[in-house]
C-alpha positions in Angstrom: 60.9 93.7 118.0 62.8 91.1 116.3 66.1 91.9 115.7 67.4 92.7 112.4 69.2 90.3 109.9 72.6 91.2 109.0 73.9 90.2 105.6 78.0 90.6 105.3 79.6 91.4 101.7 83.1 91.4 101.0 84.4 93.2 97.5 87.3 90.8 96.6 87.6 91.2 92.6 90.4 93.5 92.4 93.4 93.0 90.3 95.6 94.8 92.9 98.0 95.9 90.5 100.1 98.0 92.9 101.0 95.0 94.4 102.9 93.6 91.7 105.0 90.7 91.3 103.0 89.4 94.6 99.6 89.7 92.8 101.1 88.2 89.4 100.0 85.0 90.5 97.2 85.5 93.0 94.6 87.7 93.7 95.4 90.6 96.2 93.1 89.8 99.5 94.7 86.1 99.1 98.4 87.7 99.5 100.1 86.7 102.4 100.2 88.6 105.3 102.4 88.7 108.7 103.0 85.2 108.5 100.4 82.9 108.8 97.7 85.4 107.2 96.1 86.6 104.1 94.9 89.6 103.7 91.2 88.3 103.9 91.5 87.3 107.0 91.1 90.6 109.0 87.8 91.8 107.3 86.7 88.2 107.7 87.7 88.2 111.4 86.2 91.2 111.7 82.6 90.4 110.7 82.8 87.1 112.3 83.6 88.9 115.9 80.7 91.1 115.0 78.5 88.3 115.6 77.6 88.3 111.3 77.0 84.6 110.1 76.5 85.0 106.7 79.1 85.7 104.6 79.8 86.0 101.2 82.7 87.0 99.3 82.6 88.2 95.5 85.4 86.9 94.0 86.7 87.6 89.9 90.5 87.6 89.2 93.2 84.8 89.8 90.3 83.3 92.4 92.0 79.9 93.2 94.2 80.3 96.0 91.5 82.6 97.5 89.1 80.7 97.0 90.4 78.0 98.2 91.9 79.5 101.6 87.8 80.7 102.4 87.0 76.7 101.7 89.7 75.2 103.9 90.0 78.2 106.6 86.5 79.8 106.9 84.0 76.7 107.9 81.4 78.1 109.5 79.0 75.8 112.0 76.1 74.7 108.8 73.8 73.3 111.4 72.9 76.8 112.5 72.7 78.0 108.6 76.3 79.7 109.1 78.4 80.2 106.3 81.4 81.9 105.0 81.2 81.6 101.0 82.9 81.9 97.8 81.1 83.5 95.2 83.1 84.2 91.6 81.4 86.4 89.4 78.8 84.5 87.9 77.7 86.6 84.9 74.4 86.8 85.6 73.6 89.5 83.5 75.6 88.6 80.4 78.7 87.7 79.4 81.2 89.9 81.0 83.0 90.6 84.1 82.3 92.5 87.2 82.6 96.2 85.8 83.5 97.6 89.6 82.2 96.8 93.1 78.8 98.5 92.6 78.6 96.2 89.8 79.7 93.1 91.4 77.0 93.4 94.2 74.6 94.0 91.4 75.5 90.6 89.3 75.0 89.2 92.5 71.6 90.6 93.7 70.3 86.7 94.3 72.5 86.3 97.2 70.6 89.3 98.7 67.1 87.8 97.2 68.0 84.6 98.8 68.9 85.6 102.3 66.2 88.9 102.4 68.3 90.4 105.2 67.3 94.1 106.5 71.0 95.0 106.5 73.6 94.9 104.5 77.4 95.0 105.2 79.8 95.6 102.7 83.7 95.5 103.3 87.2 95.5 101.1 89.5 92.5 101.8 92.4 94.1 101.4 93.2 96.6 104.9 94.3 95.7 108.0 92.3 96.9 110.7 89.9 96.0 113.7 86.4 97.1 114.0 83.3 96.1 115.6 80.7 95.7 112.8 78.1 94.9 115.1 78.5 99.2 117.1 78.5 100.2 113.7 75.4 98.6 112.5 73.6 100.0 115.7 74.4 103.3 115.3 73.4 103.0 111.3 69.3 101.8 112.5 69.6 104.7 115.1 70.0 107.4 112.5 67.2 106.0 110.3 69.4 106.8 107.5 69.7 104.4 104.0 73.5 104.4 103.7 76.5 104.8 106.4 80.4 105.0 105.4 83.2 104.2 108.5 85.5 106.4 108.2 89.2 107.1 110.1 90.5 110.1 111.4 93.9 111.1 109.0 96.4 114.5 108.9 94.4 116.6 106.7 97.7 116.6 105.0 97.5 113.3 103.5 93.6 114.2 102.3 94.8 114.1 98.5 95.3 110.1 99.3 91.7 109.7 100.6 88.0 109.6 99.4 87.7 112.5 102.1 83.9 112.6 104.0 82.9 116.4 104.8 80.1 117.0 107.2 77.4 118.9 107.7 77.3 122.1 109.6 74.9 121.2 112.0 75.3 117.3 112.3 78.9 115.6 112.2 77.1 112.8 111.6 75.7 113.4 107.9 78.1 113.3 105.0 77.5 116.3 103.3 79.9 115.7 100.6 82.3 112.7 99.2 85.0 114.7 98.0 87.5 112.3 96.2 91.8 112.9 97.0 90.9 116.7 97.3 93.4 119.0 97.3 92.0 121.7 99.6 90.0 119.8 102.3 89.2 121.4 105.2 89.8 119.9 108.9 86.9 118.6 110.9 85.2 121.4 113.8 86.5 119.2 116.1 90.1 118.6 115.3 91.0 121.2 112.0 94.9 119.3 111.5 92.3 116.2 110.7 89.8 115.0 108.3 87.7 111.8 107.9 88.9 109.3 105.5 86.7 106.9 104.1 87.5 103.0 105.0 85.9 101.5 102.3 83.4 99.8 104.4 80.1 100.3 104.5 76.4 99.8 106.5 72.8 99.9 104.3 69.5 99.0 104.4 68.8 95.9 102.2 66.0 97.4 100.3 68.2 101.0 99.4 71.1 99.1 98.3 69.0 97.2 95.7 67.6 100.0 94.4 70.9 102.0 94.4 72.6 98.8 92.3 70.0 98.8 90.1 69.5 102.3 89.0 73.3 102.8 88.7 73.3 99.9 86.2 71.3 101.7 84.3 73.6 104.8 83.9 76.3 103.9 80.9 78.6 107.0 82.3 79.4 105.5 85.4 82.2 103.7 86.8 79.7 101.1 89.1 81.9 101.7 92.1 80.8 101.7 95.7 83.3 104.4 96.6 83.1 106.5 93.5 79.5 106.2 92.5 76.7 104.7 95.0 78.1 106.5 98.0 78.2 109.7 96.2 74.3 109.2 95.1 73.0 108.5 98.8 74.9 111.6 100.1 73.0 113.7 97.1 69.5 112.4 98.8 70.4 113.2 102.0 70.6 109.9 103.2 74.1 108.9 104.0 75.5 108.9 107.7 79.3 108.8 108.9 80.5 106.3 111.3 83.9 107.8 113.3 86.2 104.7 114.0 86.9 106.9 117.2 83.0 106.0 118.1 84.2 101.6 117.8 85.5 100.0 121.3 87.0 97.1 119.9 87.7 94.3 123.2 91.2 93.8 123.7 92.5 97.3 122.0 94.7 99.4 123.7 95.6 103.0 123.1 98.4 102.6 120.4 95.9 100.1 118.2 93.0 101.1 118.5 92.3 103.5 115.4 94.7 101.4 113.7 93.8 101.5 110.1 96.0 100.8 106.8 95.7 100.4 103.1 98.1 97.6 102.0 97.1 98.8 97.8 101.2 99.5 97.4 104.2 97.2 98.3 105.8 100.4 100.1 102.6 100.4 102.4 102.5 97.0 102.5 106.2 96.4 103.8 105.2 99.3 106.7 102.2 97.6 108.2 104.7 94.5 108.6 107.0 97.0 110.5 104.4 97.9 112.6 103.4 94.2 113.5 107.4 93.4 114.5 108.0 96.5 116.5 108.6 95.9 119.9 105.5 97.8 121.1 103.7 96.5 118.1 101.1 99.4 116.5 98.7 96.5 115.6 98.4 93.6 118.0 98.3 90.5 117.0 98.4 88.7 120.4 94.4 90.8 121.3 93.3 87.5 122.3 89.7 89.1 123.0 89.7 89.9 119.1 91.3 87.1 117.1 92.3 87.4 113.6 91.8 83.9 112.3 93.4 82.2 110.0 94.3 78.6 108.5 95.1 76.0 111.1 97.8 73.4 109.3 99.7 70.9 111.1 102.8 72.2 111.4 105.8 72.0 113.9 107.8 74.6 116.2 109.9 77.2 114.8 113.5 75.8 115.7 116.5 77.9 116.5 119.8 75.4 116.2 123.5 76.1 116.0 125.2 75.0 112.9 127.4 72.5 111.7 130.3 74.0 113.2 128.4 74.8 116.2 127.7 78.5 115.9 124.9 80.0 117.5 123.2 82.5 115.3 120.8 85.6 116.6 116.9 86.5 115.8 115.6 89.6 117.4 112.9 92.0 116.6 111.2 89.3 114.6 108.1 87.5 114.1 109.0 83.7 113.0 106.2 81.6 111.9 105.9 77.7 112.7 107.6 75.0 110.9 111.0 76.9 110.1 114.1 76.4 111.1 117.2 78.6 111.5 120.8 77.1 111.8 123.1 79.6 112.8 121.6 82.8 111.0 121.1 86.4 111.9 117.4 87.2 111.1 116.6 90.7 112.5 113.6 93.0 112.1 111.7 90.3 110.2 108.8 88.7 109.3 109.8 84.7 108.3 106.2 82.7 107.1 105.8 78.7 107.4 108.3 76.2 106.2 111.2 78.6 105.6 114.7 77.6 106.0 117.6 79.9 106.7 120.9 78.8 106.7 124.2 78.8 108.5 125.9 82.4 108.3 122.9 84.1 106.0 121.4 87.4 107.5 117.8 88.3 107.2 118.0 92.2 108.0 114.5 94.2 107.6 112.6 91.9 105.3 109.6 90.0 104.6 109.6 86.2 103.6 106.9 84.2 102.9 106.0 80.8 102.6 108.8 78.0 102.1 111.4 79.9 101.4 115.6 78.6 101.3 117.7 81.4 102.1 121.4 79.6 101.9 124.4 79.6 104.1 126.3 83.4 103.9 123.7 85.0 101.9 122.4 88.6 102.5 118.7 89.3 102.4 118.0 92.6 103.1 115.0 95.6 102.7 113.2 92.7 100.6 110.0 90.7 100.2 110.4 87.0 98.9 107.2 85.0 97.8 106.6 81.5 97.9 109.3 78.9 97.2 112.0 81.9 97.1 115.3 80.0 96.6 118.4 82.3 97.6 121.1 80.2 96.7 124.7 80.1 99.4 126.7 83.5 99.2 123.9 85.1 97.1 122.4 89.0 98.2 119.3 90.4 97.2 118.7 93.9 98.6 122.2 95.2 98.6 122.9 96.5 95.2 120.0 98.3 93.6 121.6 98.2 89.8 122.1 94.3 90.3 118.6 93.7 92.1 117.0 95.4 88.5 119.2 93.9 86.2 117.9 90.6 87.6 114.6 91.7 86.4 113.5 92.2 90.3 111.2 95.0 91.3 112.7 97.4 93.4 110.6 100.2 95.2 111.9 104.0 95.3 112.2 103.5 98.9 114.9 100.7 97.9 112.3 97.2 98.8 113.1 95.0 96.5 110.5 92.4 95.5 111.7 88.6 94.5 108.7 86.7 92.6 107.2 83.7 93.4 109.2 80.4 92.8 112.6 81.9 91.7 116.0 81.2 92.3 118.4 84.0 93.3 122.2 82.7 92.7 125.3 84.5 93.6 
């Protein structure tokens, strides 16, 4: 039997409001992410590992910088009719926007008409996680099922937070119900402090997902989303199966990463998931060799560590420094620093995420914050210390106390 062809999908149109001022001028899977990384790049990694080598992703608002990172980061070998692509909505069928992800695959039913795979993968770009596409897409033929959802194992006290899958009675494999941020769910036969949460990603047969796109087009009521809508009508037929993440063996994983799973929709979650990449037993590994997360490849120098002018040393522990910066007698701890920042003589980094070209001057305080791009903080100046000061400065500042500096401004003291 010839082995089935496996189309790859990835929803990228969202606005990612949550995410704001880091989404003001970018879309949300093109947001930095530990470093080097955008957010992309781990559902991209992911499919590529999983042997898929056609790839498309539906892009909509603030494209560029996305759309540029797939071009420049994502060439795939075109001899062998590889390809990761860009695809921005292309108002097929009129002139308007993608009206949801269901939507979005359905404007762009000529990708599918042009490849004619037998199965279809669809993922978000927005969560970092590893998974094995390819175990998942074996166990979807073996039910002989339409439509499968991955799902992740989570306290059934944080079910209100989750598009929760129940199963049936007599076959934890069938999704007997989509319940959506339910406030009584019940735990799984297996583990009742649990449920199953859904991942957002998902494994169909070519043919069902056209027919699924197409019908829900027709129904004016609904919200065209794959989450919301389309799952919800294969698990009314009967045809929708559950993947358990606990079921994926990913190469490389060890026991504290392995079921690691997170939604980076909120600048509270997404400041966490960098903790978890600096801890010193990180909870999501980025050195798994035998799993690569890839991302853009510039030419860029060593990280340098230098005394000042005056010839103090400085300190950087618990931290994660990307290449091309350079640190002159500062005290960065518990910190993720991208490419091409520079941190000055005196300044401490405490608990904070920078990205990309950054100046933090001499004896300034950056602490519990996120600067974007081009971040200037001038010498002497604090962000992250005085919450009433932080806000009148127009910054956003989280209830958990992370304060947010926009892209491209200048923080004096």
């Amino acid at each position: 039997m010839a082995p089935k062809k496996v189309f790859g999908i990835v929803l990228a149109g969202g606005e990612g409001k949550r995410l704001m001022p880091l989404t003001a001028d970018r879309a949300k899977p093109a947001v930095p992410f530990g470093g080097n990384f955008r957010l992309i790049d781990f559902a991209l990694s992911n499919l590529v590992n999983s042997g898929l080598q056609k790839i498309v992703v539906l892009t909509q608002y603030k494209s560029h910088s996305l759309d540029r990172h797939v071009a420049e980061t994502w060439r795939m070998e075109g001899l062998l009719g590889s390809y990761v692509a860009s695809v921005p909505a292309q108002q097929r069928l009129g002139k308007r926007w993608f009206a949801g992800s269901a939507d979005a695959i359905l404007q762009s039913l000529n990708l599918l008409r042009d490849e004619r795979p037998d199965i279809v993968v669809v993922v978000g770009a927005d969560h970092v996680y590893r998974m094995d596409f390819h175990q998942m897409v074996e166990a979807h033929i073996a039910s002989g099922r339409s439509a499968t959802v991955a799902a992740i194992r989570q306290p059934i006290g944080l079910a209100d937070q989750f598009g929760v899958i129940q199963v049936a009675d007599d076959d934890p494999t069938k999704i007997d119900a989509f319940l959506e941020k339910p406030k009584d769910a019940v735990g799984l036969a297996d583990s009742p402090g649990e449920i199953l949460a859904s991942m957002g990603n998902y494994v169909f047969d070519a043919d069902a997902l056209v027919d699924a796109v197409l019908r829900d087009g027709q129904i004016e009521t609904s919200n065209h989303d794959m989450g919301g809508d389309i799952v919800p009508d294969f698990v009314a037929r009967g045809d929708a199966g559950v993947y358990d993440l606990k079921r994926n063996e990913v190469p490389g994983s060890n026991e504290r990463d392995r079921y690691y799973w997170r939604d980076v929709g909120t600048i509270d979650s997404f400041y966490d998931a960098h903790m978890d990449l600096i801890a010193p037993v990180p909870v999501f590994n980025l050195y798994n060799q035998d799993w690569p997360i890839f991302n853009q490849q510039t030419n860029l120098p060593p990280a340098k560590f230098v005394r000042d002018a005056n010839g103090n040393t400085g300190s950087t522990v618990d931290s994660l420094v990307s290449l091309g910066c350079l640190v002159s007698g500062a005290q960065v701890e518990r910190s993720m620093i991208g490419p091409w920042c520079g941190i000055d003589s005196g300044a401490k980094v405490l608990d904070s995420i920078v990205f990309e070209r950054a100046s933090i001057g001499a004896g300034s305080i950056v602490n519990r914050a996120i600067l974007d791009k081009d971040v200037v903080i001038a010498p002497g100046a604090q962000v992250g210390v005085d919450r009433e000061a932080d806000e009148a400065r127009g910054f956003t500042v989280t209830e958990s106390g992370i304060t947010v500096v926009g892209k491209g401004v200048r923080v004096d003291a």
